[in-house]
C-alpha positions in Angstrom: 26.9 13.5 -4.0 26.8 11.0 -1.0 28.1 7.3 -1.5 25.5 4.4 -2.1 25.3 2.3 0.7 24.6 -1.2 1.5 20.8 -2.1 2.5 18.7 -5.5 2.9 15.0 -5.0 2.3 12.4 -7.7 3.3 9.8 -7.0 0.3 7.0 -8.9 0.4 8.9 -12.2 2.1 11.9 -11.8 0.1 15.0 -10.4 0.8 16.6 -8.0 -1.8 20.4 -6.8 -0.5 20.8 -3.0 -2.4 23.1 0.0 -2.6 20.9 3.2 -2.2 22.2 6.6 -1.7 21.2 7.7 1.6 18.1 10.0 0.6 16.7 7.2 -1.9 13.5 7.0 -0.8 11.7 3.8 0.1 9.1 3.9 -3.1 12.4 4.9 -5.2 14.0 1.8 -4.5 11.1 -0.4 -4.9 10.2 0.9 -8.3 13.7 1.6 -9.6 15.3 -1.0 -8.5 13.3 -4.3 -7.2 10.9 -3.2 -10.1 7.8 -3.1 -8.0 5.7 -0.2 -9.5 2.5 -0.7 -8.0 3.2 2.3 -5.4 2.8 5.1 -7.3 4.6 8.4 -7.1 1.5 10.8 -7.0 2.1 14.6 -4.5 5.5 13.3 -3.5 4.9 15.1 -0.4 3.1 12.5 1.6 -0.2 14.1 1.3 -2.3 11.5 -1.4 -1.6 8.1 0.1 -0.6 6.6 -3.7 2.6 5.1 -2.3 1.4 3.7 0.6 3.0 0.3 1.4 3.2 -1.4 5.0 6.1 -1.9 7.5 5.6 -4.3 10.0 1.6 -4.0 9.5 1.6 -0.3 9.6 0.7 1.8 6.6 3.9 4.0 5.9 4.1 6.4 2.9 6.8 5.3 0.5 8.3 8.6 -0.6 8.7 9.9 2.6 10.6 7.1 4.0 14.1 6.4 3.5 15.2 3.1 1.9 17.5 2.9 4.3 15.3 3.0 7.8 13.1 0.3 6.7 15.8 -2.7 6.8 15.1 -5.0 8.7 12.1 -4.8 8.9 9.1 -6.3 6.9 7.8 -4.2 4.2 4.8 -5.1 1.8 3.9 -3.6 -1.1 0.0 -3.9 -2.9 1.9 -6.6 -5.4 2.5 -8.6 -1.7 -1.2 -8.5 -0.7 -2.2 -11.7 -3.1 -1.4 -15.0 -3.2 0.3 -16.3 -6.0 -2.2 -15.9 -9.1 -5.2 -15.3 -6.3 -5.9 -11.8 -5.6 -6.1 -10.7 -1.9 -10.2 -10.8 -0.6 -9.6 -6.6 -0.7 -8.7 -6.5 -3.8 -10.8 -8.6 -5.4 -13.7 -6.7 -3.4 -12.3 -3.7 -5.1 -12.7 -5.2 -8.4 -16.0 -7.1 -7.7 -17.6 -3.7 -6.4 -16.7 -1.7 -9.3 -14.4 0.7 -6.8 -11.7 0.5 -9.3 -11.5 3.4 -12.2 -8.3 4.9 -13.3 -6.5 2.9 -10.8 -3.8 5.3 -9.8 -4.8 5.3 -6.1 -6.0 1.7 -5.8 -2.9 0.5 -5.3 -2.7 2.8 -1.9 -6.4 1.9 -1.1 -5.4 -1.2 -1.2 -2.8 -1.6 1.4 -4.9 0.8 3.4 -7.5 -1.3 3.6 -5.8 -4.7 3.6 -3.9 -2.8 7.0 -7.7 -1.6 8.5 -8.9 -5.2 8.7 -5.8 -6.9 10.0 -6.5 -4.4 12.7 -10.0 -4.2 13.1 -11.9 -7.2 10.8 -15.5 -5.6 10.8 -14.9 -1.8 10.7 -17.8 0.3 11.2 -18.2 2.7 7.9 -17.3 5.1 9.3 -14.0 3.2 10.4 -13.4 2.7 7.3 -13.8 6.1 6.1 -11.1 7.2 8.7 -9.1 4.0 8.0 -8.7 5.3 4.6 -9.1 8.7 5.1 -5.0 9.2 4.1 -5.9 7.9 0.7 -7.2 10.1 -2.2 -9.0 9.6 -5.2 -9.6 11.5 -7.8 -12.3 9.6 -10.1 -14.7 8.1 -7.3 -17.0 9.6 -4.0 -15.2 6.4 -2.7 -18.9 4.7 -1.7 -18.2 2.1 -3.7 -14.2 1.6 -2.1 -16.0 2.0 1.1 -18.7 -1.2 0.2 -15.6 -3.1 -0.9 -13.7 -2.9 2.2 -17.0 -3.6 3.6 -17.4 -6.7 2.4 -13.9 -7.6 2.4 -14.5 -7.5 6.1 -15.1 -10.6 8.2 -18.8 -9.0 8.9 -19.2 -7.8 5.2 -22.6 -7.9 3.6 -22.2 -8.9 0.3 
C-alpha cells in the first residue's frame, strides 16, 4: 500500500492541508475527510455526473480525479455555490421550480448549471440541455431542471 502524501486543497475559499494516498480520489477526500458530502458517489465510473464539482470554473467529475492533481487549484463543491445561509439563484430556481425529487443528482445539476451560466448567462434550451447533458437523473424528464436553469439565467422568464 502506497504512503499518504501531503496535499493543500482550495475548497470552496478555504484551504484544507491533507495526507491522501496517491489514488484517493478527489470526491473521496472531500467526503471522507473535509466532510463535504454533497457530491455523491453514484456509477463511480464517471458516467452520471453525481460528483460533479468545479476546478477553476470547469465542471470536473470527482471520482475520477485524483485528490492530488487538484492542488492548487480552486475547487468548489455544490455546498460552495451559496452564500452563507442564502442559497445560490440556481439552486433556489431548483427548489422554486419543483426540479428537485430524490435529490441524489441535484447536487451535480447544480454545479452543472451554476458552471453553464458563468459561461454563457442566457443559454438557449437547448444549451442548457447540452450544458447538462453529463448529468443524470433518475426521477425527472428534467423539464422542470431545464425551466430552473432557465430562469436562473440573466434572461430567465420567470
Amino acid at each position: 500500500m502506497s504512503e499518504a502524501i501531503p496535499i493543500s486543497l482550495k475548497v470552496n475559499g478555504r484551504t484544507h492541508q491533507l495526507f491522501v494516498r496517491p489514488s484517493h480520489t478527489l470526491l473521496q477526500v472531500l467526503r471522507e475527510q473535509i466532510s463535504l458530502t454533497g457530491s455523491k458517489r453514484g456509477c463511480n465510473q464517471g458516467v452520471c455526473g453525481a460528483c460533479s464539482v468545479m476546478i477553476d470554473g470547469a465542471v470536473v467529475r470527482g471520482c475520477l480525479t485524483l485528490a492530488a492533481d487538484a492542488t492548487g487549484r480552486d475547487i468548489t463543491t455544490v455546498e460552495g455555490l451559496a452564500e452563507g445561509n442564502e442559497l445560490s439563484p440556481v439552486q433556489q430556481a431548483l427548489l422554486d421550480r419543483g426540479a428537485v425529487q430524490c435529490g441524489f443528482c441535484m447536487p451535480g445539476m447544480a454545479v452543472a448549471a451554476t458552471a453553464l451560466l458563468a459561461e454563457n448567462p442566457e443559454p438557449s434550451d437547448e444549451e442548457i440541455r447540452d450544458g447538462l447533458s453529463g448529468n443524470l437523473c433518475r426521477c425527472s424528464g428534467y423539464v422542470k431542471v431545464i425551466e430552473a436553469v432557465r430562469s436562473a439565467s440573466t434572461g430567465g422568464a420567470s
